[in-house]
Structure formats: structure tokens, C-alpha cells
C-alpha positions as CSV (number, residue, x, y, z in Angstrom):
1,X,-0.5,-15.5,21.2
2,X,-2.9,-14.9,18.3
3,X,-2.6,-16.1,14.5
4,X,-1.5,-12.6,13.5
5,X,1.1,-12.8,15.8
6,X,2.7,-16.3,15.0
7,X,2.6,-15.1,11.1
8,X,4.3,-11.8,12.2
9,X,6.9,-13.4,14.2
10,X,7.7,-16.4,11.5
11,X,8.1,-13.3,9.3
12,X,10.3,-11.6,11.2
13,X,12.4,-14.7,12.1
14,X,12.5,-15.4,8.1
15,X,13.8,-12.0,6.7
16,X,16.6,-11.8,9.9
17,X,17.6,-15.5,8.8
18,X,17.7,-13.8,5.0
19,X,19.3,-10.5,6.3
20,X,21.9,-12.8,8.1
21,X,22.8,-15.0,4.8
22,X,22.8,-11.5,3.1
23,X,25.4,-9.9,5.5
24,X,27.8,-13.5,5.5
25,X,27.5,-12.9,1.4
26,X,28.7,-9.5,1.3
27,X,31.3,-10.6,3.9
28,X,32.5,-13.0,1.5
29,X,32.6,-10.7,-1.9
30,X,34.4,-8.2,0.2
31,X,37.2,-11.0,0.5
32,X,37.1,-11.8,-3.0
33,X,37.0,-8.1,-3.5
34,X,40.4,-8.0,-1.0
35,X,42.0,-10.7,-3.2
36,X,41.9,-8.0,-5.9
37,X,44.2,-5.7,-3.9
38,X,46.8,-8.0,-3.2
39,X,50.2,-6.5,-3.7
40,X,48.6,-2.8,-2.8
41,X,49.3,-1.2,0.6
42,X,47.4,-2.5,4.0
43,X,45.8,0.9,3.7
44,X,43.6,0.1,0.2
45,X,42.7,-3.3,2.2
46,X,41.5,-1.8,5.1
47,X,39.1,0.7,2.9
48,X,38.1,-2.4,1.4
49,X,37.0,-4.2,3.8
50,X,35.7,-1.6,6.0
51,X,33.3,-0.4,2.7
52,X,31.8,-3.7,2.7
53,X,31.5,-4.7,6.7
54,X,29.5,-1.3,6.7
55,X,27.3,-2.2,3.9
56,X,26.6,-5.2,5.5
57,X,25.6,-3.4,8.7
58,X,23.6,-1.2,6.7
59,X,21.4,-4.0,5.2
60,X,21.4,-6.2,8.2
61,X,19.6,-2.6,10.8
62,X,17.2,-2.3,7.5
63,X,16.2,-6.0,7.5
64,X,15.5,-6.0,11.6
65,X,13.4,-2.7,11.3
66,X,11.6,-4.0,8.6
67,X,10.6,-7.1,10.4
68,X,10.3,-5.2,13.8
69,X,7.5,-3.0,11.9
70,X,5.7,-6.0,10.8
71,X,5.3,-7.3,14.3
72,X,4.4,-3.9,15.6
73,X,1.9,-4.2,13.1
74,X,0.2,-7.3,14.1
75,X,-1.5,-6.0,16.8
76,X,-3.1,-3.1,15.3
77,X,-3.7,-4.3,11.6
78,X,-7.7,-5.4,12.6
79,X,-8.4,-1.3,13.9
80,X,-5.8,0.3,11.7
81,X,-6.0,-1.2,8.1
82,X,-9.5,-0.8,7.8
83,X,-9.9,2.9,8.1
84,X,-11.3,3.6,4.8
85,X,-14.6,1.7,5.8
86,X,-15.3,3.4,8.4
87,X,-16.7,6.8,6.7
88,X,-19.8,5.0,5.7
89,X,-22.5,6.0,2.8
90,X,-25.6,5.5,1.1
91,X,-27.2,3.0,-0.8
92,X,-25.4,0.4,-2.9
93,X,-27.4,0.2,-5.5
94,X,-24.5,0.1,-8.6
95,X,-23.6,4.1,-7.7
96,X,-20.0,4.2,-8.7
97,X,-20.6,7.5,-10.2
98,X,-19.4,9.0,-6.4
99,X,-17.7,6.2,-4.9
100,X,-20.7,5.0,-2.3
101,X,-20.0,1.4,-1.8
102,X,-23.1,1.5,1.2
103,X,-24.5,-1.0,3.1
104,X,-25.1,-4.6,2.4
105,X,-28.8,-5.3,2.4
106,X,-29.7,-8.6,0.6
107,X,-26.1,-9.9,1.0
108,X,-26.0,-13.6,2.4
109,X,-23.9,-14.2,5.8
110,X,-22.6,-17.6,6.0
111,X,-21.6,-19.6,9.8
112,X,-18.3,-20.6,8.8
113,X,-18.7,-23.1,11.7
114,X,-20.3,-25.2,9.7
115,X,-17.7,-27.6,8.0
116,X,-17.4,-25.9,4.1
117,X,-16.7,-29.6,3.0
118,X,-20.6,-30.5,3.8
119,X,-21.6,-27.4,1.9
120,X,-19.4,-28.3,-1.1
121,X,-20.6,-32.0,-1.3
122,X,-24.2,-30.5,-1.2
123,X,-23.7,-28.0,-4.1
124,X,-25.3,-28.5,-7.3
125,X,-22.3,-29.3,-9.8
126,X,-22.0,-27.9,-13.3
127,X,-24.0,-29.7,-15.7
128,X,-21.5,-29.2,-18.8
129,X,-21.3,-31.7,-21.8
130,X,-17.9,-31.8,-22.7
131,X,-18.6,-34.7,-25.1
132,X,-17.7,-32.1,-28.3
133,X,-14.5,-30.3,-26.8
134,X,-13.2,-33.6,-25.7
135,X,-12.6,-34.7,-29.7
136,X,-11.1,-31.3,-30.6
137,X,-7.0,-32.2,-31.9
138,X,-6.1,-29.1,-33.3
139,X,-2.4,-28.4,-33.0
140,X,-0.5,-25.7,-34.6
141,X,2.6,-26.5,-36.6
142,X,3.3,-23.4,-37.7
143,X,6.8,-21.6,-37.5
144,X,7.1,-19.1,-34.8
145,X,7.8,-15.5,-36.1
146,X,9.5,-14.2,-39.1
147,X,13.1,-13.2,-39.3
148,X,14.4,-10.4,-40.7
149,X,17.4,-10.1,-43.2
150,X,20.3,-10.1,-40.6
151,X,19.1,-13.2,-39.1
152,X,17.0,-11.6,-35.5
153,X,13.9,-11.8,-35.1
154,X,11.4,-9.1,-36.3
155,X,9.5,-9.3,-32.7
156,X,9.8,-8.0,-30.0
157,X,8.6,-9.8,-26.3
158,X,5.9,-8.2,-25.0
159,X,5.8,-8.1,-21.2
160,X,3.0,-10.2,-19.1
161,X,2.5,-8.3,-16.1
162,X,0.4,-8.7,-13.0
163,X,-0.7,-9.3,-9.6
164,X,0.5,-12.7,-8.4
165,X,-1.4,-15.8,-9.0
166,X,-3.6,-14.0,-11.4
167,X,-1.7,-15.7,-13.9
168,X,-3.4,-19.1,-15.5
169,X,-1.8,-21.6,-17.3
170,X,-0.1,-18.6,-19.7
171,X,3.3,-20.7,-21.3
172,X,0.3,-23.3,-22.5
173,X,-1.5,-20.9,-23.4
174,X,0.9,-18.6,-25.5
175,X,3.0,-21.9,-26.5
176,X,-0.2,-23.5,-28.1
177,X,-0.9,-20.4,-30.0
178,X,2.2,-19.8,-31.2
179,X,4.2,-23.7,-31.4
180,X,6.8,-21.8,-29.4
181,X,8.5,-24.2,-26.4
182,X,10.0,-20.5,-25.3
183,X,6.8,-18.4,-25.7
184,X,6.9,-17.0,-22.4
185,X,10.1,-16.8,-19.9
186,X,9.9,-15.3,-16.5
187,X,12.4,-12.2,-15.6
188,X,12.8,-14.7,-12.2
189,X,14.6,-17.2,-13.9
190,X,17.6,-16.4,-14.3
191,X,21.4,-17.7,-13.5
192,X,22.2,-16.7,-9.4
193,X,22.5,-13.5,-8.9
194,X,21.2,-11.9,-12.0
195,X,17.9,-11.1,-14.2
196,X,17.2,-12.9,-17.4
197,X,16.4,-10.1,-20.3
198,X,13.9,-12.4,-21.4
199,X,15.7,-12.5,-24.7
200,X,15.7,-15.9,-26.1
201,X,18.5,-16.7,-29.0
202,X,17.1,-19.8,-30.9
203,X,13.2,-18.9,-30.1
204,X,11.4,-15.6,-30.3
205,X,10.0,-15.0,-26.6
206,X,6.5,-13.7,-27.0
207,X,5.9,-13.0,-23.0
208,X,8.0,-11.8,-20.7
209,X,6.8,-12.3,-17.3
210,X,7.7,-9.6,-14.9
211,X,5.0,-9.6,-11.9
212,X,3.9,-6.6,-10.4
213,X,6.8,-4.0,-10.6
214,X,7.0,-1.6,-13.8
215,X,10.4,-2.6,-15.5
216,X,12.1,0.4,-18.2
217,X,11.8,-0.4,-21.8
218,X,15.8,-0.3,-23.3
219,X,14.1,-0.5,-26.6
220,X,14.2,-4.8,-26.5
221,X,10.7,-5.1,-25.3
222,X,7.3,-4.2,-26.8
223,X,5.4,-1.0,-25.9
224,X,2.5,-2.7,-25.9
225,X,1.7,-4.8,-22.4
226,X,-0.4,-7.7,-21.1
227,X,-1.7,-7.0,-18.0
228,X,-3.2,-9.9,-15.7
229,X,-5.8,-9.6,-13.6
230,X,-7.9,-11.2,-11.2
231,X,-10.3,-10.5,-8.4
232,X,-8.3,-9.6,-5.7
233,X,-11.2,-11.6,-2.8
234,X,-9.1,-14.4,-4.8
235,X,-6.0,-13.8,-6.2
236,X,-4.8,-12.5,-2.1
237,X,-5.8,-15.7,-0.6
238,X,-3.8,-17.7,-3.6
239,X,-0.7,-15.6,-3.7
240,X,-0.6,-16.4,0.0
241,X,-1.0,-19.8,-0.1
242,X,1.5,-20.5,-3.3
243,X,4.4,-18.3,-1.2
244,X,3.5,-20.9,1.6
245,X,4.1,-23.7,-0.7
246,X,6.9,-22.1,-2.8
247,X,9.5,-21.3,1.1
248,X,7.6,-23.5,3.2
249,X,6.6,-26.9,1.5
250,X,3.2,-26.9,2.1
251,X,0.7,-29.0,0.5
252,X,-2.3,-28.1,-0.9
253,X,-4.5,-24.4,0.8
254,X,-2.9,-22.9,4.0
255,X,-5.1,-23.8,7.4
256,X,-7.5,-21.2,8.3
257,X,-6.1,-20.2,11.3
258,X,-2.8,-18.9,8.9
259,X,-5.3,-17.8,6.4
260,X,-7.0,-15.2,9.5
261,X,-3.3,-13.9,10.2
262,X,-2.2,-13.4,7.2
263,X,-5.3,-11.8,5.8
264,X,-5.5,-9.2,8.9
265,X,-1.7,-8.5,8.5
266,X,-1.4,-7.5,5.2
267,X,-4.9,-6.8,3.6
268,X,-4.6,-3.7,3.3
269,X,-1.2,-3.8,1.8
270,X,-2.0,-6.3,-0.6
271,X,-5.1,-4.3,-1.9
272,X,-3.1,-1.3,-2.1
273,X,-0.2,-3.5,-4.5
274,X,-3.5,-4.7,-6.8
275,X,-4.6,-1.2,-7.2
276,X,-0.9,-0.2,-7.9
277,X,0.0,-3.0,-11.0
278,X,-2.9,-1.5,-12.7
279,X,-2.4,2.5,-12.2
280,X,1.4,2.0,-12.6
281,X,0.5,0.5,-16.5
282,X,-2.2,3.1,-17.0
283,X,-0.3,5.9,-15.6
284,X,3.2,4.7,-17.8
285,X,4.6,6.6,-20.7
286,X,6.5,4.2,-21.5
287,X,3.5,1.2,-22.4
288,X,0.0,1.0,-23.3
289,X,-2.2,-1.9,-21.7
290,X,-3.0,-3.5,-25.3
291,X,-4.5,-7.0,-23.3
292,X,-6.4,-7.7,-20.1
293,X,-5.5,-11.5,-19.1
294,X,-8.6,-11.9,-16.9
295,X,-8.4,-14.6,-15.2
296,X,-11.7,-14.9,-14.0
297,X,-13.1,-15.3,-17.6
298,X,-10.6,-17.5,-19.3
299,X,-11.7,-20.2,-16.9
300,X,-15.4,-20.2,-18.0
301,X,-16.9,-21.9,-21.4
302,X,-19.0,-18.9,-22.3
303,X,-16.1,-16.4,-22.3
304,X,-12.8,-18.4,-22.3
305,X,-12.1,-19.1,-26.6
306,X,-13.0,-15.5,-26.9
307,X,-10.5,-14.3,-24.9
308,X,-7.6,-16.6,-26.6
309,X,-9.3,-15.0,-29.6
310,X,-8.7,-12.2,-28.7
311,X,-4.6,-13.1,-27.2
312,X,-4.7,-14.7,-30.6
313,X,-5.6,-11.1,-32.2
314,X,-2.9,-9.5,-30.0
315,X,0.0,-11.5,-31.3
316,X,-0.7,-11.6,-34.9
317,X,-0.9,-7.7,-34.9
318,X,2.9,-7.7,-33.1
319,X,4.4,-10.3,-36.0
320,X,3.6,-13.2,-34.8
321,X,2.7,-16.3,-36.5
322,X,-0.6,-17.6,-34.0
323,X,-2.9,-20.8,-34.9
324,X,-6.0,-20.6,-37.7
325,X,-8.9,-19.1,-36.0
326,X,-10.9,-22.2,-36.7
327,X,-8.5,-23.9,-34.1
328,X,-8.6,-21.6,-31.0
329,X,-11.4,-22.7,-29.2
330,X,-10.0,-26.1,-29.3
331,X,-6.8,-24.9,-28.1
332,X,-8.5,-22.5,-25.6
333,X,-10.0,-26.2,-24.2
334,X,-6.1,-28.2,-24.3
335,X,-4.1,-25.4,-22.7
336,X,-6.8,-24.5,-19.7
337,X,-7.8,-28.0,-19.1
338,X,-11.4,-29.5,-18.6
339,X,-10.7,-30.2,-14.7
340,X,-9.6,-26.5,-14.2
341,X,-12.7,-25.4,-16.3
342,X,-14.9,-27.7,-14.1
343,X,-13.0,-26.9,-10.6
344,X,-13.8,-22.9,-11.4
345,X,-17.3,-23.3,-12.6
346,X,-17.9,-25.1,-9.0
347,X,-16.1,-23.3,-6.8
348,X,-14.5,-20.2,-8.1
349,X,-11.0,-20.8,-6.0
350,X,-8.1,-22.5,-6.1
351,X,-8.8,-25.4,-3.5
352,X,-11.9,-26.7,-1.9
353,X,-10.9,-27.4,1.5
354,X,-12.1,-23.6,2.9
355,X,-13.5,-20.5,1.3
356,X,-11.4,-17.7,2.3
357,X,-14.0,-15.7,4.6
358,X,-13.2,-11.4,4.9
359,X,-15.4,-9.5,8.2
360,X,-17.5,-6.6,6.9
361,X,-15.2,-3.9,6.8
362,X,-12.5,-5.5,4.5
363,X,-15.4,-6.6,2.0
364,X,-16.3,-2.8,2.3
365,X,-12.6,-1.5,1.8
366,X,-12.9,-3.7,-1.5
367,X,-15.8,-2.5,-2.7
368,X,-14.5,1.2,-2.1
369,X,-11.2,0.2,-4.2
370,X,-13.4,-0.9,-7.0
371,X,-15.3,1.5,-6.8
372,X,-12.5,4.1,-7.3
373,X,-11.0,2.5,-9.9
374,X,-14.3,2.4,-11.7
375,X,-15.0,6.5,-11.4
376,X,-10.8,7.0,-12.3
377,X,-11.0,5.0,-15.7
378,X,-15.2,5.1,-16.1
379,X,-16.1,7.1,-19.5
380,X,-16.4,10.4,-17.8
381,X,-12.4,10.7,-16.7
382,X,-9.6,11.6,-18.6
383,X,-8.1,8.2,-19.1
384,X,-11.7,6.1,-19.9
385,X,-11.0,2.2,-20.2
386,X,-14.0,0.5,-21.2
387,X,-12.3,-2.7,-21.1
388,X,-11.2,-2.5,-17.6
389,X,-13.8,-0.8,-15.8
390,X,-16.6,-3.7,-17.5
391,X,-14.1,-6.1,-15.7
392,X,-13.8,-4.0,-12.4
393,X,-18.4,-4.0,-12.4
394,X,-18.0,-8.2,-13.0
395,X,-15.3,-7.8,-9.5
396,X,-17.4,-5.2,-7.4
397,X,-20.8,-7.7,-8.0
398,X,-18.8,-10.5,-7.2
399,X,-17.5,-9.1,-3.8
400,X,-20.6,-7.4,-3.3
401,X,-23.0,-10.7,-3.3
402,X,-20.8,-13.3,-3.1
403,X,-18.3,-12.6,-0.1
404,X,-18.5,-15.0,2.7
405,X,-18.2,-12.7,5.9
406,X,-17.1,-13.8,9.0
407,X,-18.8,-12.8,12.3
408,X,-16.8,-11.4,15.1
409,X,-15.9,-14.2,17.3
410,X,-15.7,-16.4,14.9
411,X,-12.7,-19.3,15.1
């Protein structure tokens, strides 16, 4: 049995385990639900408990077809998820303008036979002198936001949005900014069975972290939105391997063998959701995409203080009180980290112990992706975004020269 199919079948095993716990919990609010009714006629009862029995046969036949798709999947993800590659086109050459992504002339193949962990202890380390950003002390004791005569805050949280694991180091970030311990609060953590508001009482919350789905404004929240983003050749392989470590206790980056299933099982799917954060905030009526939180440039020297300059800008415009600007480039420094800086500069990922490889076809389906996005928000469309689409070029050349591609065959 292949890699795709042991990740399809763990799957499958997990969400009938979860559909199970699910079905025993319904079960048990039903009796609660029953205790209500005691003292009414055996009739009421029996409508009780047959109400919630059959919503727990409901959700329990939903759960098993849902994992029975995924494993019918697994066999035909490597022919099927790749279509969009397969119509070919000209030259690469930087034509966005109609969506050729071509061939790949001049791009690099690397043997991923050969162990990574020679490569990496032959590579040519950045030569940074970190001499000056190591005295920086700047700290901002400022108070957090205003209040307004009835005692609330004048703010509003704004909400961080985002592909996961395109997110770096924001409550340092936002808290160093703003000498808020609250500044950001994720819409995950919250008591059992229900949803923080993100609403804090004794701190104004600047961030609300909500991940990739598009949450209703009930007037609480900001219309204006941070949206994270990352290149997806990396931000896929790292949501993978955190969800690994976050339900199974791994350690450090997933083996490659679970990396290859994973990747061939949901590729598509997972380019498809990365495309879909970012049209769902372009497309809303509701927000308006006031920050990109690229990742990719707040971990480099060059590019990093000018993007908390920028955050910095942000939050000052929506009330609240942020650091001098003298101090943000020595902030940028203490909330990223000079390892993290370092670790990037070198390597670009996460972890060093593999480079997640794609074959040819799903560097292509990238490429088309970016490509897309590029023409849909490039300065000849209805909705131009300079901002993003200078961000999606930095992505396509990335992907486009910098992919390691892994040869049929290979193991």
C-alpha cells in the first residue's frame, strides 16, 4: 500500500473516531435534553429522543462518506488533481498578461537522492552583521488605545485572516507595537463548545485571528482586514506538518514519505483554499484588505522594519496608540527574532531536515494559479491591487526558479 494510501486511511480512521465521539455527544445532550421533559407525557420523550438519535445518524453517514471520498481519492489524486497542467502553452518569459505559465527552460532539477543535509552543510550561509540590531532596547510603554466617555474602548479589533501557517510571530508582533498582552486573540480559543468574539473587557484586542473562513461583521469588528499571506510551495508543506504536530505529537518536519501522500492527496485542494482566502476578502462587501501580512518579507532585513512600518501605519490610522517610529526597526528585530531571520535567509522553510520537492505538473498548476490571480487583480481588471499582484510576481519567480522537482520514480 502506497503513502497516499496510509495518509488516506489514517484520515479516514480519524474523522469516524471524531464522527463516533460526535454521535456519543449528541446522545448525551439528548438525555440532558430528556431531563427537561420530566413530568411531560412518554410521548414528548419519545420525540425527544428520537430528534436527536436521528441527528446523530445524520452526522455519523456524513462523516463516513466524507472519509470514504478521501480514500477513493487516493488513488486517483496523481492523474486527476493535476488537470489544469495539462493544456500546455508558450514561453514563460513573465507573460501573465494571458495566463501562459509555459515551459521550464533554465529551471534547475535537483536528485533528491542525494541526502539534503550534505547540501545544506555545503551552502554558503548569510553573511549578516547583526552586531548593531543586537544593542537595539526599545520598548514601548505607552497606553494601549483611548477610551471614550462611557468607559469602551474607541477601537474596534480588526481581523487577521489567512492561510494557515502564513502567520509569523503576530501577538509579538502586534503586542510590541502596541504594549498590549491582549493584542491579538484567536476566534479558536474559546471555552468548549463555543467561539470567542474576540472582544477583550480590560484590553482593547487589536487582531482578531480568524484563519481562512470569511466571518459577518455584527458591527464589533473593523471593516478594515489584515490578510496573511505566504507562498503557498511553503505555507502547504507547513500547515501540514504543524496539523501533524498539533493531533499527532510529532516532533520537528513530517518524513518525506508522509510529506509525498499528503502533498498528492490534497494539492489541489489546498491550492484551491489559498486562492479562495484571498478572492473571498477581495470579493467581500463587507471588508476591504487595508494590510498584506507577507510572510515571506517580514522575515528578511531588507524588507522586514518596513513592513512593521507599515502595520505600525495601519494601527495608528484605526486609534491606536503604536511605538515612535524611531523604535520600529528595533522592535521589528525583538518580536521576529535573529535566529528566525537567519534560519529564512538560509533556507527559506520551516525546518532543514528536507525541502519539500513538487513533480512538474503541480509546479505548473502553481504557476497557472499565480498567474490568474495576477491578470484578475493586475492594473488592467476591474478590481487592480498593486500591492498584491507585486507580491503574487515575488511568488510566481520563486516557484518558477526555485522549485525542487522530483523525477518520476523517485523514493
Amino acid at each position: 500500500m502506497g503513502s497516499g494510501e496510509n495518509v488516506a486511511l489514517k484520515m479516514m480512521t480519524d474523522i469516524r473516531n471524531r464522527s463516533m465521539i460526535l454521535f456519543l455527544e449528541i446522545q448525551d445532550f439528548a438525555k440532558k435534553a430528556m431531563a427537561m421533559y420530566r413530568g411531560s407525557s412518554s410521548r414528548d420523550k419519545m420525540r425527544v429522543n428520537v430528534i436527536f438519535s436521528c441527528t446523530g445518524l445524520v452526522v455519523f453517514w456524513m462523516t463516513y462518506m466524507v472519509s470514504k471520498s478521501a480514500f477513493n481519492s487516493s488513488s486517483s489524486s496523481r492523474s486527476n488533481s493535476m488537470r489544469i497542467s495539462d493544456s500546455g502553452s508558450g514561453g514563460i518569459n513573465n507573460n501573465y498578461g494571458n495566463g501562459e505559465i509555459g515551459s521550464l527552460e533554465g529551471v534547475g532539477r535537483l536528485d533528491n537522492k542525494v541526502e539534503y543535509k550534505e547540501e545544506i552543510a555545503a551552502k554558503e550561509k548569510a553573511n549578516i552583521d547583526f552586531v548593531d540590531w543586537e544593542k537595539c532596547d526599545a520598548k514601548f510603554n505607552g497606553t494601549f488605545a483611548p477610551k471614550g466617555d462611557n468607559g469602551k474602548w474607541n477601537t474596534k479589533p480588526m481581523f487577521l485572516a489567512g492561510y494557515p501557517d502564513s502567520f509569523l510571530n503576530t501577538h509579538a508582533i502586534f503586542t510590541a507595537l502596541t504594549n498590549n498582552p491582549w493584542a491579538t486573540r484567536s476566534i479558536f480559543n474559546s471555552k468548549k463548545g463555543q467561539f470567542s468574539h474576540c472582544i477583550a473587557t480590560h484590553y482593547p484586542t487589536v487582531a482578531c485571528t480568524v484563519g481562512m473562513g470569511l466571518r459577518r461583521n455584527n458591527g464589533n469588528y473593523d471593516s478594515k482586514v489584515i490578510l496573511a499571506i505566504r507562498n503557498p510551495k511553503y505555507a502547504f508543506p507547513s500547515f501540514g506538518t504543524s496539523k501533524a504536530q498539533h493531533y499527532h505529537g510529532l516532533v520537528g518536519q513530517e518524513d518525506i514519505a508522509s510529506w509525498r501522500g499528503s502533498r498528492d492527496m490534497w494539492f489541489e485542494q489546498n491550492m484551491n483554499e489559498w486562492v479562495t482566502v484571498i478572492n473571498s476578502y477581495q470579493e467581500s462587501k463587507e471588508y476591504e484588505i487595508a494590510y498584506y501580512f507577507n510572510y515571506d518579507s517580514w522575515v528578511k532585513v531588507d524588507t522586514g522594519p518596513q513592513m512593521m512600518q507599515e502595520l505600525a501605519d495601519l494601527l495608528k490610522s484605526r486609534g491606536f496608540n503604536v511605538a515612535p517610529d524611531k523604535d520600529i526597526p528595533c522592535l521589528w528585530y525583538q518580536s521576529v527574532g535573529k535566529d528566525v531571520i537567519e534560519h529564512y535567509i538560509d533556507y527559506k522553510f520551516n525546518y532543514i531536515d528536507y525541502v519539500p520537492m513538487y513533480t512538474e505538473k503541480q509546479q505548473q498548476f502553481m504557476l497557472k494559479l499565480l498567474s490568474s490571480l495576477i491578470v484578475k487583480y493586475g492594473p488592467d481588471s476591474e478590481a487592480p491591487d498593486d500591492k498584491l499582484v507585486g507580491i503574487l510576481k515575488e511568488y510566481y519567480e520563486d516557484i518558477r526558479v526555485d522549485t525542487r522537482i522530483e523525477e518520476e520514480g523517485d523514493v
